[in-house]
C-alpha positions as CSV (number, residue, x, y, z in Angstrom):
1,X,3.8,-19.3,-14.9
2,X,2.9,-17.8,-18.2
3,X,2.6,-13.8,-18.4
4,X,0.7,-12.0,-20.9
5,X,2.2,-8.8,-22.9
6,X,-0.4,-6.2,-24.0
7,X,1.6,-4.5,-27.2
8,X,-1.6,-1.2,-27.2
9,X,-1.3,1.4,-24.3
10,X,-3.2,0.6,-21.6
11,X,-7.1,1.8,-22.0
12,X,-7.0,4.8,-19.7
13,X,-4.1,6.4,-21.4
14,X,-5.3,9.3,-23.2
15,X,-5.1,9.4,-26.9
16,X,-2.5,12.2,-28.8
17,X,-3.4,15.3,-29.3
18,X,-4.0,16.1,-32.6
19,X,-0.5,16.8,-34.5
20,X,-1.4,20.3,-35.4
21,X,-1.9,20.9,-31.6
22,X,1.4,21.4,-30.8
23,X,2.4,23.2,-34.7
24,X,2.8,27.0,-32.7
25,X,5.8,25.4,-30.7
26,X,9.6,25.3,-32.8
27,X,11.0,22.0,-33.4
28,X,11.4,19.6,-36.4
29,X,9.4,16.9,-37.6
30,X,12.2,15.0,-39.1
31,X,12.3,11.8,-41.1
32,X,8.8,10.0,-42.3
33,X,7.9,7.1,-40.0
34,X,11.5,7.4,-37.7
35,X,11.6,11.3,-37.3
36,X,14.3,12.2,-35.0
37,X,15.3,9.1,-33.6
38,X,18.2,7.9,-35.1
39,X,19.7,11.5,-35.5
40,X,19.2,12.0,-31.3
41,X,20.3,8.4,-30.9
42,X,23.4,9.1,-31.9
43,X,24.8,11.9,-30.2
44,X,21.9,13.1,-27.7
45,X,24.0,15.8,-26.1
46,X,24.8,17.2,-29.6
47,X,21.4,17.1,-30.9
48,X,19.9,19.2,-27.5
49,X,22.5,21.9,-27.6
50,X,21.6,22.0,-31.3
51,X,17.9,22.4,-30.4
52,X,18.1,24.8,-28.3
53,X,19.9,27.2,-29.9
54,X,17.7,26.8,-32.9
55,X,14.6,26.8,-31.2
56,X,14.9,27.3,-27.0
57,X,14.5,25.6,-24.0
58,X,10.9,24.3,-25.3
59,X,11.0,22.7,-28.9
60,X,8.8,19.9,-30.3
61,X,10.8,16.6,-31.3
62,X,9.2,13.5,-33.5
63,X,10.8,10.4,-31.8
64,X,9.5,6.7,-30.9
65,X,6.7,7.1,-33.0
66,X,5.3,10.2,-32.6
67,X,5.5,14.3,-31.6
68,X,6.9,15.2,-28.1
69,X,8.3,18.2,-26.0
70,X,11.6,18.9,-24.8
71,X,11.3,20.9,-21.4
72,X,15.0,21.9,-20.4
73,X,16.3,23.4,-17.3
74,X,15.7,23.5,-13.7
75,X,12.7,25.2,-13.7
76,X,11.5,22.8,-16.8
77,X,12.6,20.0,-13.9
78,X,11.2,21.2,-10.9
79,X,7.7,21.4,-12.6
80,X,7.3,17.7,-13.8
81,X,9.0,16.3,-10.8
82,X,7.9,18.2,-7.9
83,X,4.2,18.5,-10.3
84,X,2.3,19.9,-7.2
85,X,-0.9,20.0,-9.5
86,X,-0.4,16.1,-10.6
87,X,-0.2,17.3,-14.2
88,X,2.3,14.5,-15.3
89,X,1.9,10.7,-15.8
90,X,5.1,8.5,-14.9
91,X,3.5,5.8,-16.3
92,X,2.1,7.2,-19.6
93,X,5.6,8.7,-20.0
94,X,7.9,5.8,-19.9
95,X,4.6,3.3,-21.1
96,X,5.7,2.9,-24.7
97,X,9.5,3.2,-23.4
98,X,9.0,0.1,-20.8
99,X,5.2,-1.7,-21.1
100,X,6.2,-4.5,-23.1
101,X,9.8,-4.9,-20.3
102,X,9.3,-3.8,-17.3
103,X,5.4,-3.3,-16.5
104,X,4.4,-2.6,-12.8
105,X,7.6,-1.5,-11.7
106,X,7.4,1.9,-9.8
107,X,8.4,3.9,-12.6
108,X,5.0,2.6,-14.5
109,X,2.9,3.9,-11.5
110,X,1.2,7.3,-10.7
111,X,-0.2,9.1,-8.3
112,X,-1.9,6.7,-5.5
113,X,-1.0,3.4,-6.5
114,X,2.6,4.4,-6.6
115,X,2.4,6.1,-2.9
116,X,1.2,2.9,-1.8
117,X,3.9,0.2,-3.5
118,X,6.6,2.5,-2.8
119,X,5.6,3.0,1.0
120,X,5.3,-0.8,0.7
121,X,9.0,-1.5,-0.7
122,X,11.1,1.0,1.3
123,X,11.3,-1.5,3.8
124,X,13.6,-2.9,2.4
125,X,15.4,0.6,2.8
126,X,16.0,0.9,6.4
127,X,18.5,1.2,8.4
128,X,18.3,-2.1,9.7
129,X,18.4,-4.1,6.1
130,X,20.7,-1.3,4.9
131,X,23.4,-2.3,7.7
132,X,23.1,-6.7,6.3
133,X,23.4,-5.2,2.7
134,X,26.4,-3.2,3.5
135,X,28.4,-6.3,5.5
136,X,27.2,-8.3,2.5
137,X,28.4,-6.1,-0.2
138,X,31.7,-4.9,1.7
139,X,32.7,-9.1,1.4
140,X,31.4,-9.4,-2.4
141,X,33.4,-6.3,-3.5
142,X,36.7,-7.3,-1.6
143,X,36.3,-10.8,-3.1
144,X,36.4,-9.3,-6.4
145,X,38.8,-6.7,-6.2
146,X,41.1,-9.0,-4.9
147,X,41.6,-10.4,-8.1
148,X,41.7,-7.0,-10.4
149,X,45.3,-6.4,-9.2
150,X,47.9,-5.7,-11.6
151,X,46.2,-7.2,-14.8
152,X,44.6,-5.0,-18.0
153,X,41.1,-5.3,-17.8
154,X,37.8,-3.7,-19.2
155,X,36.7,-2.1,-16.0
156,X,32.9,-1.8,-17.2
157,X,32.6,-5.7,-17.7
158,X,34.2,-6.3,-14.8
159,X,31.8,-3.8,-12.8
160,X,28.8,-5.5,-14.5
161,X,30.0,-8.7,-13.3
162,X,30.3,-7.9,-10.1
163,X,27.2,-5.7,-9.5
164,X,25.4,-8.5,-10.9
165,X,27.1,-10.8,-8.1
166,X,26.2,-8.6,-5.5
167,X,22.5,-7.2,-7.2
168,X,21.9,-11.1,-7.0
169,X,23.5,-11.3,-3.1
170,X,21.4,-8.2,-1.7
171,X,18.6,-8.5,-3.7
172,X,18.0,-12.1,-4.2
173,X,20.1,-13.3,-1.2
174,X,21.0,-16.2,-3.2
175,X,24.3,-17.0,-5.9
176,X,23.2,-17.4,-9.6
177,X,25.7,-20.2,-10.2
178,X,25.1,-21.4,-13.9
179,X,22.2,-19.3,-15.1
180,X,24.8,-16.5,-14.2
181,X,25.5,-15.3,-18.0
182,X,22.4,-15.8,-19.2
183,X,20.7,-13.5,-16.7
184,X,23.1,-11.2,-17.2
185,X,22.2,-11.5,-21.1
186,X,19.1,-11.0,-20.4
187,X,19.1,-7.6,-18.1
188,X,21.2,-6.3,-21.2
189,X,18.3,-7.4,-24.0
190,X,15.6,-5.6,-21.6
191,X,17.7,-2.7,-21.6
192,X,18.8,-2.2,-25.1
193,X,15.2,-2.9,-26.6
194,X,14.2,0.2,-24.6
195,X,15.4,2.4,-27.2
196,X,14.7,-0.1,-30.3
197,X,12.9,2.2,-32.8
198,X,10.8,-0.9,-33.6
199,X,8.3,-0.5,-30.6
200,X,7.0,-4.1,-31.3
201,X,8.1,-7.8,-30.8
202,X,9.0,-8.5,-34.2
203,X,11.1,-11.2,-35.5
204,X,14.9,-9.8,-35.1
205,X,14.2,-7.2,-33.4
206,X,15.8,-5.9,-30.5
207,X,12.1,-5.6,-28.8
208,X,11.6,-9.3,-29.7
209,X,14.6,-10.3,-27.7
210,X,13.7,-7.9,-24.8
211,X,10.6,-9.7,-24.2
212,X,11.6,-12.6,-24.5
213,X,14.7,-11.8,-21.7
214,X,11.8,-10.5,-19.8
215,X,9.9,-13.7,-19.6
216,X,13.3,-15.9,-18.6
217,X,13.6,-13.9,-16.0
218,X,9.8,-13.7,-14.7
219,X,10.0,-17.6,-14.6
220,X,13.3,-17.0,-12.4
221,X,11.5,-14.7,-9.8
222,X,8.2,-16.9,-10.1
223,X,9.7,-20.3,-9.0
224,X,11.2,-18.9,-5.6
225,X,8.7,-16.9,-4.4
226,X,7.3,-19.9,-2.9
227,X,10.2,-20.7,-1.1
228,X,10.8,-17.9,0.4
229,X,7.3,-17.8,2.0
230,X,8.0,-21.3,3.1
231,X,11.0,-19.7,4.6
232,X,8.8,-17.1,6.4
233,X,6.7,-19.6,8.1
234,X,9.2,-21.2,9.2
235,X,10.6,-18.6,11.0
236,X,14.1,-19.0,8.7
237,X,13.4,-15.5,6.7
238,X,15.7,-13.5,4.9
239,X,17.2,-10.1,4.8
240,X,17.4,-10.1,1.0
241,X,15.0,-7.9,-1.0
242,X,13.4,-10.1,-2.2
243,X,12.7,-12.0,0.8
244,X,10.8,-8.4,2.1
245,X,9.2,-8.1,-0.7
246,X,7.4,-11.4,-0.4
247,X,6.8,-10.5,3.7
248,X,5.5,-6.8,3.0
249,X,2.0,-5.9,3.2
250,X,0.4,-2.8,2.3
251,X,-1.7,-0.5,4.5
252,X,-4.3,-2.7,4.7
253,X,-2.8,-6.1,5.8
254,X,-2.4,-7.5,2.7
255,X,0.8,-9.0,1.1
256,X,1.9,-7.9,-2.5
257,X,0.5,-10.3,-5.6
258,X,3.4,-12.6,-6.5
259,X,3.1,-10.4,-10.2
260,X,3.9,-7.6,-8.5
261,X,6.8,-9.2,-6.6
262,X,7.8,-10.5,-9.6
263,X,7.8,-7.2,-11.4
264,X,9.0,-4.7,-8.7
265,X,12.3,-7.1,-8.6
266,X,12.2,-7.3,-12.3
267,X,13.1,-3.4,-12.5
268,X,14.8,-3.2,-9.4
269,X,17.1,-5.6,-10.1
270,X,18.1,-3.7,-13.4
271,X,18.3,-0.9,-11.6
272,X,20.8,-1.8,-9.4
273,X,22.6,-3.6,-11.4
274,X,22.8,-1.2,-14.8
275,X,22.6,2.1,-13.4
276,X,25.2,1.1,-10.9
277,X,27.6,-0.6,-13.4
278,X,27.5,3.1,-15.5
279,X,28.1,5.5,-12.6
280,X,31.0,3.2,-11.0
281,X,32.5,3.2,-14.4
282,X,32.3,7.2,-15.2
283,X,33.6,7.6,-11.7
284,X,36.8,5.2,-12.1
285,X,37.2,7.0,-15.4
286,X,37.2,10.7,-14.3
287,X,39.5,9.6,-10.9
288,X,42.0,8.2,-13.6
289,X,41.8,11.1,-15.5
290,X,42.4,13.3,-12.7
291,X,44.8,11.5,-10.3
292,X,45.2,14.8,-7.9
293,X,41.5,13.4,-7.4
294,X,42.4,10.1,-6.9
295,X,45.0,11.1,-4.4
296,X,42.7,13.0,-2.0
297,X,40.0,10.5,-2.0
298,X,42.7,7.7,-0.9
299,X,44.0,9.9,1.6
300,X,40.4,10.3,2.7
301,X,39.8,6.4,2.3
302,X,43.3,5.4,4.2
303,X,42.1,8.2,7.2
304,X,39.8,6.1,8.2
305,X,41.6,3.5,9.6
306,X,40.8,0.5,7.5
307,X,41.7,-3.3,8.3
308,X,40.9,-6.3,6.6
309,X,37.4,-5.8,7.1
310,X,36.7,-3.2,5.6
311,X,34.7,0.1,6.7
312,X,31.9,-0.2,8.8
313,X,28.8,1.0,7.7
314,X,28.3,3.6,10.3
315,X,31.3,5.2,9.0
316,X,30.4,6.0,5.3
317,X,29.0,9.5,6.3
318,X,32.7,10.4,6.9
319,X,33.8,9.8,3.2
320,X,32.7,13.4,2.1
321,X,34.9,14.1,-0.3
322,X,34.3,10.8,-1.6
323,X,30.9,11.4,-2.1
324,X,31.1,15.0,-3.5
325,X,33.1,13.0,-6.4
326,X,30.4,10.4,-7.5
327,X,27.9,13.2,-7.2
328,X,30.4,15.2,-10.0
329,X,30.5,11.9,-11.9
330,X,26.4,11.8,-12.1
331,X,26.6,15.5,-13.0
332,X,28.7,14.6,-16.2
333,X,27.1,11.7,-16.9
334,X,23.9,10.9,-15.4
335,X,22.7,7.0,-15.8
336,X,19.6,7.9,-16.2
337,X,19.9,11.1,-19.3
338,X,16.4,11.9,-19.4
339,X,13.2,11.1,-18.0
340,X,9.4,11.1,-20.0
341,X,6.1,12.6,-19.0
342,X,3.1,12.8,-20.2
343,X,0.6,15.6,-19.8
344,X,-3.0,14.6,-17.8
345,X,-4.3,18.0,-18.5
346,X,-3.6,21.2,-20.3
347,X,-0.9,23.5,-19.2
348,X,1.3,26.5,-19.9
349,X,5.3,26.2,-19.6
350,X,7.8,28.7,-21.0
351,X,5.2,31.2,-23.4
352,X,3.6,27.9,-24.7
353,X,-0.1,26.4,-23.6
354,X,0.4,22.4,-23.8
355,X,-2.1,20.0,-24.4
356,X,-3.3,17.5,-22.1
357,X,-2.5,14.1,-23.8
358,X,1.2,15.5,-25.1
359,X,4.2,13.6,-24.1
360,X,7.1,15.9,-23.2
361,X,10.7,15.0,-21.6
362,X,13.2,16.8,-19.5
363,X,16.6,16.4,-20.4
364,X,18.6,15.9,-17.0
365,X,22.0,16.0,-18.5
366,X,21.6,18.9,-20.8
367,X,20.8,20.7,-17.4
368,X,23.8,18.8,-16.1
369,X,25.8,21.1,-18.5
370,X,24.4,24.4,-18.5
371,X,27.1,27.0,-18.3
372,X,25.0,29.6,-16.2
373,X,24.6,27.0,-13.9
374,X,28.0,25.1,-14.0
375,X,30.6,27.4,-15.0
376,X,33.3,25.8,-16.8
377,X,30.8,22.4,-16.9
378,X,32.9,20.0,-18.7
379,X,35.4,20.6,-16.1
380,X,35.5,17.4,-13.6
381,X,35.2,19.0,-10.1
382,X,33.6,17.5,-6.9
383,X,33.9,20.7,-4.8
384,X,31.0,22.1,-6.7
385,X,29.3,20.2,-3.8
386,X,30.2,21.5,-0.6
387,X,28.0,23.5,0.9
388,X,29.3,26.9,0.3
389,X,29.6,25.9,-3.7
390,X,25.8,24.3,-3.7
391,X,24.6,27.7,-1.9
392,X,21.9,29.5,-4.2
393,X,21.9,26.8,-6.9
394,X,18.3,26.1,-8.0
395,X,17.2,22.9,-6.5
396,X,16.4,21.1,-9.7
397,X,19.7,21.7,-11.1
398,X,20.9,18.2,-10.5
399,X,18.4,15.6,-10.4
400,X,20.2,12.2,-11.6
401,X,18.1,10.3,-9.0
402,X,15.3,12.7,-10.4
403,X,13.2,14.0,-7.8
404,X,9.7,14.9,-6.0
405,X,7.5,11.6,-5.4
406,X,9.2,9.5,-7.8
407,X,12.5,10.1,-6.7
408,X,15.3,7.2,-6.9
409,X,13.8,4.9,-3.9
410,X,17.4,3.0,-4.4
411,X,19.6,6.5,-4.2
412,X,21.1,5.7,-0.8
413,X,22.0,2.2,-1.6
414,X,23.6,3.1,-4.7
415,X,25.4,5.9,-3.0
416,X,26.5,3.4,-0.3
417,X,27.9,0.6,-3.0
418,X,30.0,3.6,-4.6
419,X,31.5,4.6,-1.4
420,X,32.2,1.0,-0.5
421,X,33.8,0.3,-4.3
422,X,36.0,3.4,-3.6
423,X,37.1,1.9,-0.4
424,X,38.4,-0.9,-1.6
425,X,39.8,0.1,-4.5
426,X,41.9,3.3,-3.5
427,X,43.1,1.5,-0.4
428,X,44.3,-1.4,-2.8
429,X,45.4,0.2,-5.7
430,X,46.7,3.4,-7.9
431,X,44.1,3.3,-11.2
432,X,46.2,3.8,-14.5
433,X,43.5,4.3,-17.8
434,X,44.8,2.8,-21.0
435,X,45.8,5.6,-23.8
436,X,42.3,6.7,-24.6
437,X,40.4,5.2,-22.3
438,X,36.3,5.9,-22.2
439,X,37.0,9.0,-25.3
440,X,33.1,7.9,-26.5
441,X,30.5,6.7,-24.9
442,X,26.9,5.6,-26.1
443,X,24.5,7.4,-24.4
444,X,21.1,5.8,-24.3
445,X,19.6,3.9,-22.6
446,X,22.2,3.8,-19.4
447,X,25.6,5.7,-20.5
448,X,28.6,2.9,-21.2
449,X,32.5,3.5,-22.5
450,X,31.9,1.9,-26.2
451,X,35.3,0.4,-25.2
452,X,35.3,-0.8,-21.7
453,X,37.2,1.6,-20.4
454,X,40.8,-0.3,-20.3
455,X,42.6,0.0,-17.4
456,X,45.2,-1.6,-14.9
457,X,45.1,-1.3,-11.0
458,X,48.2,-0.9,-10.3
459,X,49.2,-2.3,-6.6
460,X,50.0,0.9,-3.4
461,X,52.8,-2.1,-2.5
């Protein structure tokens, strides 16, 4: 199946404003042609604190190929996500991030169309599929773990591995066997050409090998969708994603186009298997770092009353601490570090009125670390999240699943693979970092420890 790539935006995308539109906001224009974007590539977090102390928590940035606007804050985040007025495009904000990778996927949708596919796919979110993917993943990760003991290893390549595994159980309900690598290759070209500076398909060019990832693994997805209808009929079904996806039908009867199949797995499956991969690894990082941590979540893991098995899914809810940890872990370092909008029509944010047609961004984990919202914010503590703590704090303070109708459709899943990670982990094993482990990370697209984060789990016995 051959699958055309349109390299223009899409013909009802607005055009830019003109440049001078947007000259009464501060900022800087930067470099000719490039502008900002190697300078905020390489230290993002650096580069926002700078701009807001030069110029506020609204500043005009040039970066991938044109002018845009920082909104920071929770207030900044609570108007684009919740965007009760429908002011803000998903689709013509992440377009020249993700058109060429991962069209059609829910983060490319706005408005109606995306009510109806995402109404369409949670079904594969309920509690009943949620229950098969936790057995599932419960084996996969023991399997796995099993074999980590005692050895050095680089924990994020050995997460990656093994959320590919179980992405590809849960998702696909099938092993990859041989084409293991090279689909693992290729989720990591898609990703990476997202931030290319070269927004086309060039020879050499990280964009060039993105798209061609992209149409390996189309031709992947393509091939089995018959089969799994031919599974359907024959009453043998699946409880795979993908299997769902190729069952579902929308409001009116009507099953989902195998291209939208096709791409809705496409970006789920990165998803799940990238985002994943990053917030396991932070987390592992910060519990080695802080090993009273470690300690209380394995006395909250071991309280449980674990056997061979595993936990059972209907006993996840009790690992609070344990959850009050990863959501600390996505405070310090969301996998997702921003998220792009574009303006449908004009409006006014912080003193400034904004053009309709002007792309802006909110910088989750610049929020993530504002001091007059978490005090001492470089400080790794999960109790920020009880209840008491969390009383009073603005609602869009922490959004790494983002929030209002585009919210993470995957947040409970991912939240559920963490807690069953951490079970098998801290009831196995006491997590020793290597001298330096994780001191820098590269920060866009998805966070990763430039070097693996080495480590040894050390066995309890």
């Amino acid at each position: 199946m051959a699958y055309a790539h349109s390299f223009e935006a899409n013909p009802h995308w607005l055009p830019r404003p003109a440049s001078r539109a947007l000259r009464s906001i501060p900022g800087e224009d930067g470099l000719p042609f490039i502008g900002s974007t190697l300078r905020m590539l390489k230290d993002p977090i650096a580069f926002s604190r700078r701009m807001e102390a030069a110029h506020g928590r609204v500043y005009r940035v040039n970066v991938f190929g044109g002018p845009s606007l920082a909104l920071l804050g929770p207030e900044a985040n609570e108007l684009v996500l919740f965007d009760r007025d429908k002011i803000f495009s998903s689709e013509q904000g992440w377009g020249p991030l993700l058109n060429l990778l991962f069209p059609r996927g829910l983060m490319l949708m706005d408005f109606e169309k995306h009510r109806a596919d995402r109404k369409t796919l949670s079904v594969a979110f309920k509690p009943e599929p949620m229950r098969h993917y936790a057995e599932s993943m419960n084996d996969g990760i023991a399997r796995q773990v099993a074999g980590w003991s005692g050895k050095p290893l680089k924990f994020y390549d050995a997460i990656k591995a093994l959320t590919l595994d179980l992405a590809a159980e849960s998702f696909l309900g099938m092993p990859l066997g041989e084409e293991a690598e090279q689909i693992n290759r290729a989720f990591v070209d898609e990703v990476q050409a997202t931030v290319d500076p070269i927004r086309l398909p060039l020879p050499g060019t990280k964009m060039r090998k993105g798209v061609k990832a992209r149409a390996f693994l189309m031709e992947i997805f393509a091939r089995e969708i018959p089969k799994r209808r031919a599974r359907d009929a024959a009453g043998e079904g699946g409880q795979d994603f993908f299997s769902q996806f190729c069952r579902a039908v929308d409001d009116d009867g009507q099953p989902l186009s195998d291209a939208a199949i096709i791409d809705h797995m496409n970006f789920l499956m990165m998803a799940a298997h990238d985002t994943i991969t990053s917030s396991a690894t932070s987390l592992v990082m910060l519990l080695g770092r802080h090993v009273e941590w470690q300690d209380r979540l394995r006395e909250e893991v071991l309280s449980l009353g674990l056997n061979d098995a595993g936990v059972p899914h209907t006993q996840l809810d009790r690992l609070v601490l344990t959850e009050y940890a990863f959501k600390e872990a996505l405070r310090l370092v969301p996998p997702v570090p921003s998220l792009p909008r574009r303006a449908l029509k004009d409006f006014s944010f912080g003193g400034y009125d904004i053009p309709a047609g002007t792309f802006i961004g909110i910088n989750i984990r610049h929020t993530h670390q504002m001091p007059d919202l978490w005090p001492d914010p470089d400080r790794f503590d999960p109790l920020r999240f009880t209840p008491e703590a969390s009383k009073g704090r603005h609602k869009y303070a922490w959004v790494p699943f983002g929030g209002g109708a585009h919210m993470c459709l995957g947040l409970h899943f991912a939240t559920m693979q963490i807690k069953l990670l951490m079970v098998q982990l801290l009831s196995r094993y006491r997590i020793e970092l290597a001298p330096g482990a994780g001191r820098t990370w590269q920060s866009v697209p998805i966070p990763r420890p430039k070097d693996g984060l080495p480590l040894r789990f050390v066995p309890l016995n």
